[in-house]
C-alpha positions in Angstrom: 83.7 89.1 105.4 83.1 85.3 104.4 86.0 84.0 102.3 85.6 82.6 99.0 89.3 81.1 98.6 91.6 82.1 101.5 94.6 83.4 99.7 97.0 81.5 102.4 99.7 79.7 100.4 103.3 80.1 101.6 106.3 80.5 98.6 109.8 81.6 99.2 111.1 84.1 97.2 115.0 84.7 96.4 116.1 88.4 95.1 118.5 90.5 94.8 119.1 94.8 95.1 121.7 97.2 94.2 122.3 100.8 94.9 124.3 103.8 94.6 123.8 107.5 96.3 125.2 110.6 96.6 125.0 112.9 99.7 125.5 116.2 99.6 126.0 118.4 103.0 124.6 121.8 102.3 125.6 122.7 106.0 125.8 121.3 109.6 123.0 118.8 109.8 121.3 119.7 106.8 121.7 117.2 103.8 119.9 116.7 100.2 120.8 112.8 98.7 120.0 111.3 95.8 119.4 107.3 95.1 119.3 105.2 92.3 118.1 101.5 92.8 117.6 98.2 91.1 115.8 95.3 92.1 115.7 91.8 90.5 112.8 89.6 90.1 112.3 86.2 91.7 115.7 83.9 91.2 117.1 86.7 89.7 115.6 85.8 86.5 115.1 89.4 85.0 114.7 93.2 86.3 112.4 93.4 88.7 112.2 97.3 89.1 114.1 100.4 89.3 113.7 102.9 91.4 115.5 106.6 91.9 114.9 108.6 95.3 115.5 112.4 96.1 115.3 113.6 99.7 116.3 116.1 102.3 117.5 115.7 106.0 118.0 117.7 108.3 119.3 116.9 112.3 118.2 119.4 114.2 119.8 117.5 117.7 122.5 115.5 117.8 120.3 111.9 119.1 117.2 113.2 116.1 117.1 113.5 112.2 113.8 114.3 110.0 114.0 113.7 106.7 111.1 114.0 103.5 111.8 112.9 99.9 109.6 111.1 97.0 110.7 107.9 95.2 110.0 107.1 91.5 109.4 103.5 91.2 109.2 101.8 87.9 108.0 98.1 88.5 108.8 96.1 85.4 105.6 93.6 84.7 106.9 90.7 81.9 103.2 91.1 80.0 99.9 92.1 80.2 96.4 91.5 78.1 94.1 94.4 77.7 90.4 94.1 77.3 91.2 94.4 73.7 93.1 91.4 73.4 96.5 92.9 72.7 99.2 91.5 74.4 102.4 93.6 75.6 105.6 91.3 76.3 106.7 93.8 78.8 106.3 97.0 80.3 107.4 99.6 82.6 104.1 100.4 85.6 105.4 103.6 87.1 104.6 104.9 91.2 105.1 107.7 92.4 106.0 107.7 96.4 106.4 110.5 98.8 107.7 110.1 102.9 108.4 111.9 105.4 110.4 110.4 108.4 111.7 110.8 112.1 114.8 108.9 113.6 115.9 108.5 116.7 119.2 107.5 118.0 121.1 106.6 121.3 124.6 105.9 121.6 126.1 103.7 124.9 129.5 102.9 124.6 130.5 100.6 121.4 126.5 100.3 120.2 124.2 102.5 119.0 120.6 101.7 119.2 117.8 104.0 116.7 114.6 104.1 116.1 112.8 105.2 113.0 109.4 105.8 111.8 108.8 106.5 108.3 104.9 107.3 107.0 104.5 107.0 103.3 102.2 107.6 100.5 102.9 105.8 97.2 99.9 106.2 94.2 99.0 103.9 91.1 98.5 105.9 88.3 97.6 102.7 86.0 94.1 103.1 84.6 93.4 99.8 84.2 93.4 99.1 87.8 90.9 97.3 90.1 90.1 99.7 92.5 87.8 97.5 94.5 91.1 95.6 95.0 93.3 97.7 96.2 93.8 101.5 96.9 95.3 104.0 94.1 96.8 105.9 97.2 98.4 103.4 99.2 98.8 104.6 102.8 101.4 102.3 105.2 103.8 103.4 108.2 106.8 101.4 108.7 108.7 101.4 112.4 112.4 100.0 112.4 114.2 99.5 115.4 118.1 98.8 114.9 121.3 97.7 117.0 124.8 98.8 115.3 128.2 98.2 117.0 130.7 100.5 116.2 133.6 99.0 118.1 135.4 98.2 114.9 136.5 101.4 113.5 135.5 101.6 109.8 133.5 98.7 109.6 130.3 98.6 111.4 127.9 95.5 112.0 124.4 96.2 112.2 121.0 94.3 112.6 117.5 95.3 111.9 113.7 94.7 112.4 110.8 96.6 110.6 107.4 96.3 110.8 105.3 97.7 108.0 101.2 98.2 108.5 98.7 98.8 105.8 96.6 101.9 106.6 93.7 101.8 103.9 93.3 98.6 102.9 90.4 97.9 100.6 87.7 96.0 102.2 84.3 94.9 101.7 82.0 92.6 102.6 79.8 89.1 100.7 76.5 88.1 101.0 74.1 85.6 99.7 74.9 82.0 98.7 78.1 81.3 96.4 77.3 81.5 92.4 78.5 80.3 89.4 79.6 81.4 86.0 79.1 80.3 82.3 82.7 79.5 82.8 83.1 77.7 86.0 84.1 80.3 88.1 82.7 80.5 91.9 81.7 83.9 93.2 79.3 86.2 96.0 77.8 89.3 95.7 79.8 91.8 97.3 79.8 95.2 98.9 82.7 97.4 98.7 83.3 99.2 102.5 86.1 101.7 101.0 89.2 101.5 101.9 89.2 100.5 106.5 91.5 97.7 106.3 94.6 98.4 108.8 96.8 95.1 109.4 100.6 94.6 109.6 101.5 92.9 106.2 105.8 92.9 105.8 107.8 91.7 109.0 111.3 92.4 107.7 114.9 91.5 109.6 118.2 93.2 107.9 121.6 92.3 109.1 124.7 94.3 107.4 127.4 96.1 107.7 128.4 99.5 106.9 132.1 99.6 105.8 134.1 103.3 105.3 136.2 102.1 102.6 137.7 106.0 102.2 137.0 109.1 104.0 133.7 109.6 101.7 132.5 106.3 100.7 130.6 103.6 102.5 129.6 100.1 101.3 127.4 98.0 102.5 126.4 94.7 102.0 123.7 93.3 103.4 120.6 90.4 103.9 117.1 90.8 103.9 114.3 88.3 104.9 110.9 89.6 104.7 108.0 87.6 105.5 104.8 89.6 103.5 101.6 88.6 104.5 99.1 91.1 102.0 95.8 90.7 101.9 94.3 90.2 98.5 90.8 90.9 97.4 90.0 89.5 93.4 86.8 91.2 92.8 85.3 92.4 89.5 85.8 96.3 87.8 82.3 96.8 89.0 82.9 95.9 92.5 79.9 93.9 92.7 81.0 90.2 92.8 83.9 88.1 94.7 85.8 85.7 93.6 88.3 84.9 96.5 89.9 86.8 99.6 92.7 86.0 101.8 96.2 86.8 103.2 99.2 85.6 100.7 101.8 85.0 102.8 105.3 84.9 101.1 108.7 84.4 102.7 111.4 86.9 100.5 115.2 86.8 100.9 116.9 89.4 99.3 120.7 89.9 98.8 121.9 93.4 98.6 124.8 95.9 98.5 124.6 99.7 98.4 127.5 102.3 97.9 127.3 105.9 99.5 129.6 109.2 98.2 129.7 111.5 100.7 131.3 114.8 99.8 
């Protein structure tokens, strides 16, 4: 694909999260949990999103736990003009998210080192999106490796590293020479190639620590810093014409702290 307007600039992003869960042991390795989550926006001007998770897992050896759930996320967008010309100050943009996930675990001496792998599904029921742009079923598969040193009794330093990849990716291709609009604006003719695109687009490092304040409930505070590189297509509705292409690279550093009841 030629590029119109390589999408390349680099911002830094500061955020923050907050959650709370419950987890429930139905019996020996077999848990249900349920999550409720809020995110800021950038500088922690406003909400950014909330989101509330249910799941099961269940650890059928000692060293493995599988685990599936869905997540409602409800990304708060501060406005948005319809075709109409009406303008809304604010609004909730719900997705809907289902995962299923496999986790490993080995434990030598003080540290214990895991391994997860999570696939997940999230769809975009908004009507009024671009689907040249972007998929209404995203498809991506995150892998986190992770070090934890439990040496300390009740508290327990930890350090992770994720790596999420994009699985269908919209992508297309231009052709032709580059046009212009009434308006000014540049674009090619372009030909939608359905949704091919794999590429790794968050690198994520997390470093925390899990603290057993009480026999059933952890807190855990924690830092994030996620370098996103998406790639962004801005085509028309019609899927006909480009206007620009690119990766968007953003650096994001997130503060966080999440509180666990286990009974």
């Amino acid at each position: 694909m030629t590029l119109l307007l390589p999408l390349a600039v680099q911002a830094q992003s500061f955020a923050g999260r907050a959650s709370a869960e419950v987890d429930y042991r139905i019996s020996k390795g077999l848990h249900v949990m349920a999550t409720e989550e809020i995110r800021s926006a950038d500088s922690f001007s406003s909400i950014g999103s909330l989101r509330t998770t249910l799941g099961v897992s269940y650890k059928p050896l000692k060293f493995l736990k599988l685990g599936v759930g869905y997540t409602l996320i409800n990304p708060y967008k501060t406005g948005k003009e319809l075709d109409d010309g009406t303008l809304y100050n604010g609004f909730w943009s719900p997705k809907h998210r289902f995962f299923a996930d496999v986790r490993g675990a080995l434990d030598v001496g003080y540290f214990q080192f895991s391994l997860k792998e999570r696939i997940q599904l999230t769809h975009n029921g908004d009507s009024g999106m671009n689907v040249y742009q972007n998929p209404r079923n995203v498809l991506a598969l995150k892998s986190r490796l992770g070090i934890k040193y439990k040496g300390w009794g009740a508290a327990q330093p930890y350090v992770q590293f994720e790596l999420r990849t994009a699985l269908n990716g919209a992508w297309g291709s231009a052709s032709g020479d580059p046009k212009t609009k009434k308006d000014g604006t540049t674009y090619r003719d372009y030909t939608p190639a359905g949704y091919t695109h794999v590429y790794n687009d968050r690198y994520r490092g997390e470093l925390g620590l899990d603290w057993r304040v009480a026999t059933q409930h952890v807190v855990k505070p924690y830092v994030l810093l996620d370098y996103v590189s998406e790639y962004e297509l801005d085509t028309n509705k019609e899927g006909t014409r480009l206007f620009s292409s690119g990766y968007n690279n953003l650096l994001r550093i997130s503060l966080g702290v999440s509180y666990t009841f286990n009974f």
